[in-house]
mmCIF file of the N, C-alpha and C atoms, coordinates in Angstrom:
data_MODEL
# 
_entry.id   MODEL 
# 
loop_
_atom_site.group_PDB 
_atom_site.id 
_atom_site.type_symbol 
_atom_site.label_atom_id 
_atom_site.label_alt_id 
_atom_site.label_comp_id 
_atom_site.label_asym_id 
_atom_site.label_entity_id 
_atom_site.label_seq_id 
_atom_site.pdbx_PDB_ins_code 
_atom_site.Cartn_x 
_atom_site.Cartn_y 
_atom_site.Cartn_z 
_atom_site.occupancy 
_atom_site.B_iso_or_equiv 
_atom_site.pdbx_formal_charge 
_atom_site.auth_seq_id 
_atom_site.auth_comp_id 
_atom_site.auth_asym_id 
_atom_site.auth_atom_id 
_atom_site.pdbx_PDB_model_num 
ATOM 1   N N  . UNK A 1 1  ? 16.977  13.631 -5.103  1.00 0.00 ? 1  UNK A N  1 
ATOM 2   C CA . UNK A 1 1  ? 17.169  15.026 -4.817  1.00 0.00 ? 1  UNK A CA 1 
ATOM 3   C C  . UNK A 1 1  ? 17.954  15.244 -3.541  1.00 0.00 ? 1  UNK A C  1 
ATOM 4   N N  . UNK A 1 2  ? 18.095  14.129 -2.993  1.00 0.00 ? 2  UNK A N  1 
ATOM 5   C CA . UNK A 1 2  ? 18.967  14.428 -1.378  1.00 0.00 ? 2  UNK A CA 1 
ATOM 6   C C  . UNK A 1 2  ? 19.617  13.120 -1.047  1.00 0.00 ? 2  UNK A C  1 
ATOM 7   N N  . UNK A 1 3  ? 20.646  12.640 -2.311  1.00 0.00 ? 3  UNK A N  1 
ATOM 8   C CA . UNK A 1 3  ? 21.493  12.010 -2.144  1.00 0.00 ? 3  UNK A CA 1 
ATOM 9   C C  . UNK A 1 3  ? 22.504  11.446 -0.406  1.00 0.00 ? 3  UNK A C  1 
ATOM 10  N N  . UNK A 1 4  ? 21.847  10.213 -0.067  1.00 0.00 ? 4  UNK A N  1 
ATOM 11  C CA . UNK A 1 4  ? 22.475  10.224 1.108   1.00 0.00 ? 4  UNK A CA 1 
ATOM 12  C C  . UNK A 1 4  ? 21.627  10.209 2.754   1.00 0.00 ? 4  UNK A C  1 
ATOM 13  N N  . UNK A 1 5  ? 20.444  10.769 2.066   1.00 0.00 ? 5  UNK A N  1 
ATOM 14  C CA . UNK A 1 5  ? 19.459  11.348 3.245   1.00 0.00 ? 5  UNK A CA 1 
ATOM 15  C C  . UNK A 1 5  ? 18.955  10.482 3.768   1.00 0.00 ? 5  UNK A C  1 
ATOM 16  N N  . UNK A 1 6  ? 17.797  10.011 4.464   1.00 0.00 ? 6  UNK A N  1 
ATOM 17  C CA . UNK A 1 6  ? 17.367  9.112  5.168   1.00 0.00 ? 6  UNK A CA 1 
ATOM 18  C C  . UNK A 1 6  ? 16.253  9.435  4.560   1.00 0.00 ? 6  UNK A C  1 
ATOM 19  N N  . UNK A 1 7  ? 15.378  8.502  4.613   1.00 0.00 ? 7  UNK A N  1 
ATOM 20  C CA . UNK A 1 7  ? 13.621  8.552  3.207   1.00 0.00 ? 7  UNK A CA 1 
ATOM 21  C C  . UNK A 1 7  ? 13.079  7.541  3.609   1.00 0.00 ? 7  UNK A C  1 
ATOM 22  N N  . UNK A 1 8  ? 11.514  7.338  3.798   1.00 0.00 ? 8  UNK A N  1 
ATOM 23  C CA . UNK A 1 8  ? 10.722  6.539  4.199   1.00 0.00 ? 8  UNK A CA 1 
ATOM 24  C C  . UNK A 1 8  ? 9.904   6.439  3.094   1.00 0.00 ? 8  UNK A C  1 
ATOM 25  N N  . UNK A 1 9  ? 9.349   5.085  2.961   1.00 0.00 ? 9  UNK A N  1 
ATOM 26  C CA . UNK A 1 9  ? 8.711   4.965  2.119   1.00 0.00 ? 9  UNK A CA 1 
ATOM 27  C C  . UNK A 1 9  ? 6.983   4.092  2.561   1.00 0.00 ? 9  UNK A C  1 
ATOM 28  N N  . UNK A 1 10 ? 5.424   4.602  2.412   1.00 0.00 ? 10 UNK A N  1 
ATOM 29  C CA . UNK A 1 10 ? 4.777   3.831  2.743   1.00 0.00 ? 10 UNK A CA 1 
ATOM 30  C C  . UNK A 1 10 ? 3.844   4.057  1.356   1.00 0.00 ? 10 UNK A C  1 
ATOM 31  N N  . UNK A 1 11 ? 3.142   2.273  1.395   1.00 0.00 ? 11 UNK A N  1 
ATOM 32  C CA . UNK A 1 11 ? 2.001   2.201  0.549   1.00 0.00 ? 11 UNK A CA 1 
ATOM 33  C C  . UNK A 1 11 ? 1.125   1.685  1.099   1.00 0.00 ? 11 UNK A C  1 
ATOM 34  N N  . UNK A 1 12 ? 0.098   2.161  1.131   1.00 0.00 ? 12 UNK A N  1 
ATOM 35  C CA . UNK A 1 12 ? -1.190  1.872  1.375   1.00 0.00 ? 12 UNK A CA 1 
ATOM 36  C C  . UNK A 1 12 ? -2.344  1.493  0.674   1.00 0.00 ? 12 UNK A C  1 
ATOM 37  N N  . UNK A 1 13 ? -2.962  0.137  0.590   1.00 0.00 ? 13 UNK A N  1 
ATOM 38  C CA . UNK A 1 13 ? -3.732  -0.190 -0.522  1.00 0.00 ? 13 UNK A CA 1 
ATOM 39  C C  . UNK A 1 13 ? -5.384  -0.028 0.331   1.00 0.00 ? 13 UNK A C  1 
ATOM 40  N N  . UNK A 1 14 ? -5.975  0.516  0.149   1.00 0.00 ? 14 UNK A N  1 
ATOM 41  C CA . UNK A 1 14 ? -7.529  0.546  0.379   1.00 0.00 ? 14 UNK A CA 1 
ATOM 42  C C  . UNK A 1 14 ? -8.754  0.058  -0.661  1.00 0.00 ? 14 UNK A C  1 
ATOM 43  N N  . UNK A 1 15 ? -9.934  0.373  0.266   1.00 0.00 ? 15 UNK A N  1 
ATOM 44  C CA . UNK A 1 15 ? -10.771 -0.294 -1.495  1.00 0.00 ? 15 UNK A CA 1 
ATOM 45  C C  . UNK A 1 15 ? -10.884 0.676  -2.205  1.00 0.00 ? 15 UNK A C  1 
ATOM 46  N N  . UNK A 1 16 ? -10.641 2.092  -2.093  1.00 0.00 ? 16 UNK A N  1 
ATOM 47  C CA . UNK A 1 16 ? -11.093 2.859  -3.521  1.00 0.00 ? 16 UNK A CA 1 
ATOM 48  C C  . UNK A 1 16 ? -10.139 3.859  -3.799  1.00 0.00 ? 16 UNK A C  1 
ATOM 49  N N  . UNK A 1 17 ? -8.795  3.441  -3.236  1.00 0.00 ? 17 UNK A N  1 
ATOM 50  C CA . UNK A 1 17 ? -7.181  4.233  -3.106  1.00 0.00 ? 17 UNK A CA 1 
ATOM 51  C C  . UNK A 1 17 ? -6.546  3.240  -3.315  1.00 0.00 ? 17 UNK A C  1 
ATOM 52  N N  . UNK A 1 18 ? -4.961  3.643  -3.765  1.00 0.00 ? 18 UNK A N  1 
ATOM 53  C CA . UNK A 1 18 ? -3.727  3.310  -3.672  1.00 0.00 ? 18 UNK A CA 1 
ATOM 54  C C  . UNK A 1 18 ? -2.955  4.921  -3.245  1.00 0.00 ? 18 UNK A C  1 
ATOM 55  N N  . UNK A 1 19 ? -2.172  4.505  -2.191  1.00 0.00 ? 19 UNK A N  1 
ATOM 56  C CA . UNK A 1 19 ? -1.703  5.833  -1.919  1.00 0.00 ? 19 UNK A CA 1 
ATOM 57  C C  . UNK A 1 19 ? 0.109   5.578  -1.627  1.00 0.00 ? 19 UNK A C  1 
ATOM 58  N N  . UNK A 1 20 ? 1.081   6.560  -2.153  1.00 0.00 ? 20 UNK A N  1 
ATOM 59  C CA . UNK A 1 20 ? 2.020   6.141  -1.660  1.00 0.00 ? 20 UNK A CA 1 
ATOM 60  C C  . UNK A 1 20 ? 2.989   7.654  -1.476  1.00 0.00 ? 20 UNK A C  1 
ATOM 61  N N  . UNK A 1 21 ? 3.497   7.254  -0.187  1.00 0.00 ? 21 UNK A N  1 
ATOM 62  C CA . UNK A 1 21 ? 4.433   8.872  0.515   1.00 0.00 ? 21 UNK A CA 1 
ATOM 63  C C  . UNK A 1 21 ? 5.592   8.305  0.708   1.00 0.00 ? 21 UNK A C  1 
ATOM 64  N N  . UNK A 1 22 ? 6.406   9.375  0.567   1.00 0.00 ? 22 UNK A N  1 
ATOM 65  C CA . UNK A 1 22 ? 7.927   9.685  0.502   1.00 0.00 ? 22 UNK A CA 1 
ATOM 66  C C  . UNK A 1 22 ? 7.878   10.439 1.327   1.00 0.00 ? 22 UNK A C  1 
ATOM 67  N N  . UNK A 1 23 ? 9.404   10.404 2.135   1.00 0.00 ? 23 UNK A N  1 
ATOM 68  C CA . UNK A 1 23 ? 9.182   11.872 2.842   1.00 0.00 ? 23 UNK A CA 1 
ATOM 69  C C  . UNK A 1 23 ? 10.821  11.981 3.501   1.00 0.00 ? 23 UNK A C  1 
ATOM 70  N N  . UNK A 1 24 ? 11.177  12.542 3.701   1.00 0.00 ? 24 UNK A N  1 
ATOM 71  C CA . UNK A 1 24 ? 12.426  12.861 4.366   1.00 0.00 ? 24 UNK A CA 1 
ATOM 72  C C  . UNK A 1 24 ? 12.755  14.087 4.907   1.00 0.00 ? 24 UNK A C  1 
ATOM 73  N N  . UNK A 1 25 ? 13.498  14.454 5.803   1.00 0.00 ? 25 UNK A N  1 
ATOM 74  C CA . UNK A 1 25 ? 14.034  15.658 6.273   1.00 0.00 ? 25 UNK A CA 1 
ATOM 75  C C  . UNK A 1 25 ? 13.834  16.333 5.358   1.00 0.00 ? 25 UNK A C  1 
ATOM 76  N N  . UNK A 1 26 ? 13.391  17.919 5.751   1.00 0.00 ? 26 UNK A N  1 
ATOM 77  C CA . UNK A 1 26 ? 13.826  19.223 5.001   1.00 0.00 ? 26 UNK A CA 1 
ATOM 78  C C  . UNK A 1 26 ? 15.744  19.495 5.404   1.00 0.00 ? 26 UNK A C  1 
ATOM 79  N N  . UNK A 1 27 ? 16.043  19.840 4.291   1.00 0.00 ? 27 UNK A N  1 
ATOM 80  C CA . UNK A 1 27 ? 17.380  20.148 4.694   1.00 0.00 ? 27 UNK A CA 1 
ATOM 81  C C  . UNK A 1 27 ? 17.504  21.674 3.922   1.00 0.00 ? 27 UNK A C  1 
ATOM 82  N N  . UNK A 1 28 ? 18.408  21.985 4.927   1.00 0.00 ? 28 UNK A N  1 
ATOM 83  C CA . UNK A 1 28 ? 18.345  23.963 4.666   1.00 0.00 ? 28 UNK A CA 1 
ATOM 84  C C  . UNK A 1 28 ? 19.397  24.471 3.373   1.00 0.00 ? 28 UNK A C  1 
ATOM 85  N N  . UNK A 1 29 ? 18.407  24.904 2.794   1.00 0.00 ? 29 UNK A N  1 
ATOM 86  C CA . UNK A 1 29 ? 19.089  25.680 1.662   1.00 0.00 ? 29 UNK A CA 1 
ATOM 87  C C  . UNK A 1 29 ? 20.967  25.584 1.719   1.00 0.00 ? 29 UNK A C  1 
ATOM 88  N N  . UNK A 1 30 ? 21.394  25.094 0.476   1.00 0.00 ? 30 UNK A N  1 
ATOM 89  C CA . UNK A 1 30 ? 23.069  25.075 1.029   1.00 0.00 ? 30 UNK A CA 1 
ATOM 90  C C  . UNK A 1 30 ? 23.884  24.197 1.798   1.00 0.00 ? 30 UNK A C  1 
ATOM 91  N N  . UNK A 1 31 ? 23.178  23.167 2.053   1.00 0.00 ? 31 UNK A N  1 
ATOM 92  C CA . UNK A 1 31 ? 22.828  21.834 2.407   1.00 0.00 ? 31 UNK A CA 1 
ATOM 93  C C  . UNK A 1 31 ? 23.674  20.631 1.437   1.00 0.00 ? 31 UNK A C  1 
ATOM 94  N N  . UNK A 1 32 ? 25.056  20.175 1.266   1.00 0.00 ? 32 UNK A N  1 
ATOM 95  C CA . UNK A 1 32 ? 25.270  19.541 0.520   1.00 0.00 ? 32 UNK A CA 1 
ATOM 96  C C  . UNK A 1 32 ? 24.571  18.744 0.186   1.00 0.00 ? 32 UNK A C  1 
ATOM 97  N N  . UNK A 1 33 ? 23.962  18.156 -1.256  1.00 0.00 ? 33 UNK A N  1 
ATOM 98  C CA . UNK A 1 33 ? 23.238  17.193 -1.746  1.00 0.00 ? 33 UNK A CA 1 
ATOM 99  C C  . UNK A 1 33 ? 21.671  17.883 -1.556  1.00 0.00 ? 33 UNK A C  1 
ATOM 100 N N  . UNK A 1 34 ? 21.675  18.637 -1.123  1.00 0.00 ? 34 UNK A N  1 
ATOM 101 C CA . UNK A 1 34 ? 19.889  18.993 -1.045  1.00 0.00 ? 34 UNK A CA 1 
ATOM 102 C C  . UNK A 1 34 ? 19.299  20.081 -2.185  1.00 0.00 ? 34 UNK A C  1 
ATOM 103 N N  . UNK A 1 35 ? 18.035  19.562 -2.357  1.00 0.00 ? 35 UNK A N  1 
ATOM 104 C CA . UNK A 1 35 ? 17.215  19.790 -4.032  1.00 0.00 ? 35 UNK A CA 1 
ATOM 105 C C  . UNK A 1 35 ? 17.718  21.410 -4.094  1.00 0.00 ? 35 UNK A C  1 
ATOM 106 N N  . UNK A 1 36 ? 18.014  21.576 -5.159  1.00 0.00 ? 36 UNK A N  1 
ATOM 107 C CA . UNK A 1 36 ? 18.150  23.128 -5.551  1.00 0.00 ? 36 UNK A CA 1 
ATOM 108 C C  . UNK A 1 36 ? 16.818  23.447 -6.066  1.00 0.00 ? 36 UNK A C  1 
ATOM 109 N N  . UNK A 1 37 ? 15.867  22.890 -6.216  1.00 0.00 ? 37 UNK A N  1 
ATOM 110 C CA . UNK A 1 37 ? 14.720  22.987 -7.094  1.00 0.00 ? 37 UNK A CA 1 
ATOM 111 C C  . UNK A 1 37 ? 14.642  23.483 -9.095  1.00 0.00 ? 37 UNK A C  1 
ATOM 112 N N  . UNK A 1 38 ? 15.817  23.227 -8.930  1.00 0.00 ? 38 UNK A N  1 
ATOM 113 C CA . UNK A 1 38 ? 15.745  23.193 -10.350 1.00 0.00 ? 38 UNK A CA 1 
ATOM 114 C C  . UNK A 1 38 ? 15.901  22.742 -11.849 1.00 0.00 ? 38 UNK A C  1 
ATOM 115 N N  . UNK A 1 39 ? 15.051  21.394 -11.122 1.00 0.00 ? 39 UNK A N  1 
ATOM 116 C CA . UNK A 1 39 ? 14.728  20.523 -12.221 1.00 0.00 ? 39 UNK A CA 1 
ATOM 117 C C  . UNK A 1 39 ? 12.930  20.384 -12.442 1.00 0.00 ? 39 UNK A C  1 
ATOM 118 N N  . UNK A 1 40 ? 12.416  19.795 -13.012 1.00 0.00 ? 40 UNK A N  1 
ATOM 119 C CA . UNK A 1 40 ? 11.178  19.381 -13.634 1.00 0.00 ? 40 UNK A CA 1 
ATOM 120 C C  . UNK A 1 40 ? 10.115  18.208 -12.399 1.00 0.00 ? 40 UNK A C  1 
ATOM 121 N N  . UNK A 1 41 ? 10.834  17.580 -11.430 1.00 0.00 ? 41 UNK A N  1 
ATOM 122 C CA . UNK A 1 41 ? 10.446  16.525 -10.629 1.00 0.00 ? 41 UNK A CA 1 
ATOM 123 C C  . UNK A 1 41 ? 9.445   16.401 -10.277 1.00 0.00 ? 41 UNK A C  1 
ATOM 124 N N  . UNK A 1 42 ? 8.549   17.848 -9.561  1.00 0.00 ? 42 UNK A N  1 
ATOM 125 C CA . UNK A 1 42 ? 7.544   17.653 -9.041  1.00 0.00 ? 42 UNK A CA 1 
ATOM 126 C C  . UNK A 1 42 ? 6.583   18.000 -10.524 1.00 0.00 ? 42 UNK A C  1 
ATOM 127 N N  . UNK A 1 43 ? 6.879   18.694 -11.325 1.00 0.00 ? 43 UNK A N  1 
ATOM 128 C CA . UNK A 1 43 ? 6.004   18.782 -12.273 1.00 0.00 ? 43 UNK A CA 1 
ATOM 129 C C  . UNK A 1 43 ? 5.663   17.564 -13.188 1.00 0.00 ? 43 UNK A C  1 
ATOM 130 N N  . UNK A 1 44 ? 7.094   16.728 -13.781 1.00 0.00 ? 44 UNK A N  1 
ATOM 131 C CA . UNK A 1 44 ? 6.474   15.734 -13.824 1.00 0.00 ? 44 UNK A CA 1 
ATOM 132 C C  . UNK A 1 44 ? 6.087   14.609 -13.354 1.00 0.00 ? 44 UNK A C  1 
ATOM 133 N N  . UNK A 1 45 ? 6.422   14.493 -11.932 1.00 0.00 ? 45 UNK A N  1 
ATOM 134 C CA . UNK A 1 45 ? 5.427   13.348 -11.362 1.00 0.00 ? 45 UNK A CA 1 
ATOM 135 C C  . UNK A 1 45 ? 3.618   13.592 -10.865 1.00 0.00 ? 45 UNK A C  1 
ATOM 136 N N  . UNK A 1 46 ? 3.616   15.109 -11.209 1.00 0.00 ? 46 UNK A N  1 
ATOM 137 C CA . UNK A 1 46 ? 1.984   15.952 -11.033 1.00 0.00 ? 46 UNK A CA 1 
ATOM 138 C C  . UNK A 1 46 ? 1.919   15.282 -12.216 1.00 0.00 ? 46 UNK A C  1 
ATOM 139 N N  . UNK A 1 47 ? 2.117   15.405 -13.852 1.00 0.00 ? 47 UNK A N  1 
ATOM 140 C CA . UNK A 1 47 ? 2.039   14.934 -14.771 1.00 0.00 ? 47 UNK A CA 1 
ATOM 141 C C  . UNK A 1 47 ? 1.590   13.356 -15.021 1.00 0.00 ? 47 UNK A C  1 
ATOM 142 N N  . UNK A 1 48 ? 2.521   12.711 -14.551 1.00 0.00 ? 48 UNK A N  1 
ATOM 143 C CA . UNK A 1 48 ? 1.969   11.260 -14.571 1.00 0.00 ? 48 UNK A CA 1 
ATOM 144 C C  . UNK A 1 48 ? 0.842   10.544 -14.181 1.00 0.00 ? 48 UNK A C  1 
ATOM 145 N N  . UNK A 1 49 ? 0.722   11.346 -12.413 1.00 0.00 ? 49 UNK A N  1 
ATOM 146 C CA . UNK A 1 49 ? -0.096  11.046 -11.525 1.00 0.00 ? 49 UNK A CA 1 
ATOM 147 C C  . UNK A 1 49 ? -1.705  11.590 -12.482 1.00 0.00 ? 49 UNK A C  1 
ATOM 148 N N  . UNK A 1 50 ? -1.602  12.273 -13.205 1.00 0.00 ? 50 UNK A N  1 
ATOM 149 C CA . UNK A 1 50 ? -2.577  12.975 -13.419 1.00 0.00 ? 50 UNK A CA 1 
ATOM 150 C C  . UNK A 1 50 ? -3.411  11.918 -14.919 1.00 0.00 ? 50 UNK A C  1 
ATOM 151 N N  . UNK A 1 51 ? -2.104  11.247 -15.600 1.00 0.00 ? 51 UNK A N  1 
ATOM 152 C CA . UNK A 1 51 ? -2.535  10.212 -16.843 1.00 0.00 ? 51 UNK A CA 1 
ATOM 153 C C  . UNK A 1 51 ? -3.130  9.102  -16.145 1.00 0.00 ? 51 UNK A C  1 
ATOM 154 N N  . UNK A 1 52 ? -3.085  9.008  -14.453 1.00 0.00 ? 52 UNK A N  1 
ATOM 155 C CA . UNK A 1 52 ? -3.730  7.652  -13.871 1.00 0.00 ? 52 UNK A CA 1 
ATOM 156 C C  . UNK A 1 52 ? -5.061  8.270  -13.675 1.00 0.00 ? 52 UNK A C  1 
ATOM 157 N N  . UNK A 1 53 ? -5.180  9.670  -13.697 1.00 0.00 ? 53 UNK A N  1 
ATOM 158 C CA . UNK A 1 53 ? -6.560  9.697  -13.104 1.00 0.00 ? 53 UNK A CA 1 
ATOM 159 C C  . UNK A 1 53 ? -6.459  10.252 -11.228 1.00 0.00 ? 53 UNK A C  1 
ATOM 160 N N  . UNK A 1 54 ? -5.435  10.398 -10.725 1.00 0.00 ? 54 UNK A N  1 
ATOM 161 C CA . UNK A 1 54 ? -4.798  10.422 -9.509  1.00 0.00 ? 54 UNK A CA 1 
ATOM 162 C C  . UNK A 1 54 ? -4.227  11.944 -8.959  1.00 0.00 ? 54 UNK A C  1 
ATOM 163 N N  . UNK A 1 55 ? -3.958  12.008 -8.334  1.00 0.00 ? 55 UNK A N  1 
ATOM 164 C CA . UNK A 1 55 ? -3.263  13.854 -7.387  1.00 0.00 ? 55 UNK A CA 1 
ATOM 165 C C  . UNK A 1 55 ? -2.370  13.767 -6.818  1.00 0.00 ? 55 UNK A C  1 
ATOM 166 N N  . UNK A 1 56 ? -1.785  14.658 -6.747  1.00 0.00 ? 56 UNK A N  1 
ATOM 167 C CA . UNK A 1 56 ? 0.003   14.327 -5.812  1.00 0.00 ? 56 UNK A CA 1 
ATOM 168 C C  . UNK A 1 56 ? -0.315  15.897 -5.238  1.00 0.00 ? 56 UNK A C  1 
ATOM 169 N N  . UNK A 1 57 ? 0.805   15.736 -3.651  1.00 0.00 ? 57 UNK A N  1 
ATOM 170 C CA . UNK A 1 57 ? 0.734   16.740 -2.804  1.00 0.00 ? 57 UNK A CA 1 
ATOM 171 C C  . UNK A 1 57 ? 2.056   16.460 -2.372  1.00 0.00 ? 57 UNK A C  1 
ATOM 172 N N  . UNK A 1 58 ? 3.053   17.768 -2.387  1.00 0.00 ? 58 UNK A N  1 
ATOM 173 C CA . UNK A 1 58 ? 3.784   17.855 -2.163  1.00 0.00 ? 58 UNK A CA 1 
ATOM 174 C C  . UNK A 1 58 ? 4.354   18.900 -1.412  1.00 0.00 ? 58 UNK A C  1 
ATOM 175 N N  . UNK A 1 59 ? 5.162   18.918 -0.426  1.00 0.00 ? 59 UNK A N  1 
ATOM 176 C CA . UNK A 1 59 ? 6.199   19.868 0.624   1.00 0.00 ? 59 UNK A CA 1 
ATOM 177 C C  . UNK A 1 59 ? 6.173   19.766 1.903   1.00 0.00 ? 59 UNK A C  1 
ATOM 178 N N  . UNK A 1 60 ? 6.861   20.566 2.549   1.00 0.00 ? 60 UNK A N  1 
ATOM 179 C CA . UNK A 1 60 ? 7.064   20.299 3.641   1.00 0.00 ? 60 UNK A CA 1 
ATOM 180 C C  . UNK A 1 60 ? 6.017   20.536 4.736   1.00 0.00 ? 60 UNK A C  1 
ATOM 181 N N  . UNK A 1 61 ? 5.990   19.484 5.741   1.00 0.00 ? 61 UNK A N  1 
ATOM 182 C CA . UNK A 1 61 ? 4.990   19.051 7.073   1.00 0.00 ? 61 UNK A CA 1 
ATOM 183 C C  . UNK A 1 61 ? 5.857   18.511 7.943   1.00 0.00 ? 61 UNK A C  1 
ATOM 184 N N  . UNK A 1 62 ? 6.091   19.415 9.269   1.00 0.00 ? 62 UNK A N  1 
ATOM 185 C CA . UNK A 1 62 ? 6.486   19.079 10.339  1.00 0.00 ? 62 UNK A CA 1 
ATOM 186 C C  . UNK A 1 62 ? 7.935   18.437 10.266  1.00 0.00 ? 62 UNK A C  1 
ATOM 187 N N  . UNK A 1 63 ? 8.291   19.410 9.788   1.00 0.00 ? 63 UNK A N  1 
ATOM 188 C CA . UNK A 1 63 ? 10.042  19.653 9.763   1.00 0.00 ? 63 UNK A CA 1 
ATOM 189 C C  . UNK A 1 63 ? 10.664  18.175 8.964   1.00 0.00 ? 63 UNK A C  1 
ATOM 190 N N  . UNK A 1 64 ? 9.492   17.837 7.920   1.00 0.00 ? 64 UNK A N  1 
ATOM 191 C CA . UNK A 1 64 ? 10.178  16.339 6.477   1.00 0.00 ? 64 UNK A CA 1 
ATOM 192 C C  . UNK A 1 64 ? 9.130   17.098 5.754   1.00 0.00 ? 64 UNK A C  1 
ATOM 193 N N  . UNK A 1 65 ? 9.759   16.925 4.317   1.00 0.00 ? 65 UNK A N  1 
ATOM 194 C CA . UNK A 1 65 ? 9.517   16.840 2.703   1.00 0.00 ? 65 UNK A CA 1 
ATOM 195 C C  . UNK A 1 65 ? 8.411   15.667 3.003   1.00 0.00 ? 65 UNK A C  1 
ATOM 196 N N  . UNK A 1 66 ? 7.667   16.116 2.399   1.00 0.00 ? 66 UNK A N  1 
ATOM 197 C CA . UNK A 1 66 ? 5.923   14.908 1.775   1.00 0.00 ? 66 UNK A CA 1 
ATOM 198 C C  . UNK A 1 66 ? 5.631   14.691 0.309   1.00 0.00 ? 66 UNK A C  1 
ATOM 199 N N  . UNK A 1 67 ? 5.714   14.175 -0.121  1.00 0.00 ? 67 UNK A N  1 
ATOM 200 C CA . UNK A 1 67 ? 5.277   13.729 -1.299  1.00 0.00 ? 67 UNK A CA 1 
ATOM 201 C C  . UNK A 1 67 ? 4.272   12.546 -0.933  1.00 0.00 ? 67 UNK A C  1 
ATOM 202 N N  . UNK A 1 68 ? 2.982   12.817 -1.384  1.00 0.00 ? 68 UNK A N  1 
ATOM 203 C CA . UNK A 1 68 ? 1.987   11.974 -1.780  1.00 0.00 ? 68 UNK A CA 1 
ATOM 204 C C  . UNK A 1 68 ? 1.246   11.875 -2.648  1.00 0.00 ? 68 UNK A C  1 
ATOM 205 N N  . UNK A 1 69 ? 1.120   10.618 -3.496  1.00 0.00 ? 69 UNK A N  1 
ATOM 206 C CA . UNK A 1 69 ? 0.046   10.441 -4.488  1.00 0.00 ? 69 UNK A CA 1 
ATOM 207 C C  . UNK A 1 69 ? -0.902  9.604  -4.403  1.00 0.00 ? 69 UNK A C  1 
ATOM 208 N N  . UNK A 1 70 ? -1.766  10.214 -4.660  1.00 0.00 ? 70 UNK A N  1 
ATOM 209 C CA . UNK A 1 70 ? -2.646  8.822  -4.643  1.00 0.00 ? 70 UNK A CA 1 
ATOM 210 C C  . UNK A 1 70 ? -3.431  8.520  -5.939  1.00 0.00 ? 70 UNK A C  1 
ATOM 211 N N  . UNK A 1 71 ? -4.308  7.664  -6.269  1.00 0.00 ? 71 UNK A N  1 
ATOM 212 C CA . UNK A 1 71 ? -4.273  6.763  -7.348  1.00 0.00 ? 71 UNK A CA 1 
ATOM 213 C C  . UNK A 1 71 ? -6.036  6.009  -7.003  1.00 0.00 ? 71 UNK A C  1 
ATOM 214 N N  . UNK A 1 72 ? -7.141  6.201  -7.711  1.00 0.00 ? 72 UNK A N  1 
ATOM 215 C CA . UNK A 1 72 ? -8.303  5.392  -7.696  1.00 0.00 ? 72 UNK A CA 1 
ATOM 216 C C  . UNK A 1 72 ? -7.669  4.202  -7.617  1.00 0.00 ? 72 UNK A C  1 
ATOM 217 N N  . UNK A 1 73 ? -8.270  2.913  -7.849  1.00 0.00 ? 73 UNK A N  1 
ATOM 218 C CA . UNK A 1 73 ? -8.461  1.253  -7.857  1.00 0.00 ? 73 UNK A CA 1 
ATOM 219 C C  . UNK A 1 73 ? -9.791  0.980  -8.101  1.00 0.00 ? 73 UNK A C  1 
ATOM 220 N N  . UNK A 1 74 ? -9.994  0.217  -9.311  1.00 0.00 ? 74 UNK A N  1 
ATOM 221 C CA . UNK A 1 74 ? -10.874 -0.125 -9.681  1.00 0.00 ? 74 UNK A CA 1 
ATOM 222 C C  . UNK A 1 74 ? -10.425 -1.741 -10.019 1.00 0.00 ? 74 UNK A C  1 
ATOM 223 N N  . UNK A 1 75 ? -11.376 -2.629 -8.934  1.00 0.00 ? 75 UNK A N  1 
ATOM 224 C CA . UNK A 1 75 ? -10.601 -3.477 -8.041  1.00 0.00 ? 75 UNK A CA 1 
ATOM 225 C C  . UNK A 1 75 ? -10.947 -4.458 -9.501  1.00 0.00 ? 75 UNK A C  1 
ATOM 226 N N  . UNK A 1 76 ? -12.272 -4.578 -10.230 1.00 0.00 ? 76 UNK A N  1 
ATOM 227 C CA . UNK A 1 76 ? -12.237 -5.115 -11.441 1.00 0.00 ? 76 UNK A CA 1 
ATOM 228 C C  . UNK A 1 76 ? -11.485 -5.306 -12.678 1.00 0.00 ? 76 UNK A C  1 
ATOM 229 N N  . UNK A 1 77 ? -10.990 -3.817 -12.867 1.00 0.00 ? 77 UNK A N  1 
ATOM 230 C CA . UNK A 1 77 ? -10.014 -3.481 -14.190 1.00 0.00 ? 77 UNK A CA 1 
ATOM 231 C C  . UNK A 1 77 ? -8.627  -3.275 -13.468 1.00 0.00 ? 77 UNK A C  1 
ATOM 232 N N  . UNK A 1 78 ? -7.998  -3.338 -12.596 1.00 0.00 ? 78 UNK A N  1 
ATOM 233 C CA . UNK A 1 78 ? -7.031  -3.212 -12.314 1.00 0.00 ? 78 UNK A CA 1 
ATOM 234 C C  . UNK A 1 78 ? -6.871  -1.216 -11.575 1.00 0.00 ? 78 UNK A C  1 
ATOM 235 N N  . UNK A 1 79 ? -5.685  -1.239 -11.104 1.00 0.00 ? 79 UNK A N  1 
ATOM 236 C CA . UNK A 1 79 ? -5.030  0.063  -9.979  1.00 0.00 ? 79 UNK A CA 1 
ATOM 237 C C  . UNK A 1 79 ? -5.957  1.052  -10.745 1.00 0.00 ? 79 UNK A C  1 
ATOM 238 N N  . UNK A 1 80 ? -5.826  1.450  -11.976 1.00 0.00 ? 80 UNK A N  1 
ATOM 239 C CA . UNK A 1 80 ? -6.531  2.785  -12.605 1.00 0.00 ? 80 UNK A CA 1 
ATOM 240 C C  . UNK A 1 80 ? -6.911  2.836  -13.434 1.00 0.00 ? 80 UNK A C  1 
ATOM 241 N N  . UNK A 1 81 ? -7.848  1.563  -13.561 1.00 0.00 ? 81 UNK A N  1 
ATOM 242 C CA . UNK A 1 81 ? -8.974  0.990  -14.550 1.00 0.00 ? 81 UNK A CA 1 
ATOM 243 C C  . UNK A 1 81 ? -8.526  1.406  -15.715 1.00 0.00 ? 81 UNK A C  1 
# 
């Protein structure tokens, strides 16, 4: 969605999480390369996150884009049993 931008990526494995954030600059409306919002993205990665059993949170915090999901572990059956 922001072709070019600078994006961080962390995962975090715990005992009863998997969590993983994206995040990059907000860039201002009109912004070459920045999300017009009008595609499907956040709906379907709410979608997916949601067939693991898992939640996603998304927008902006402290002047960067957040995307986070996180994900049970069920350390027996595998990430989302």
């Amino acid at each position: 969605h922001a072709p070019g931008r600078p994006v961080a990526v962390r995962v975090a494995v715990g005992e009863r999480d998997l969590e993983v954030e994206v995040t990059n600059p907000v860039e201002p409306p009109g912004t070459p390369g920045a999300a017009d919002g009008g595609g499907r993205g956040l709906a379907g990665m709410a979608e997916r996150v949601r067939l693991l059993r898992g939640d996603l949170d998304a927008g902006p915090h402290d002047g960067r884009w957040v995307v986070r999901a996180r994900f049970p572990v069920d350390r027996e059956r595998g990430a989302s049993g």
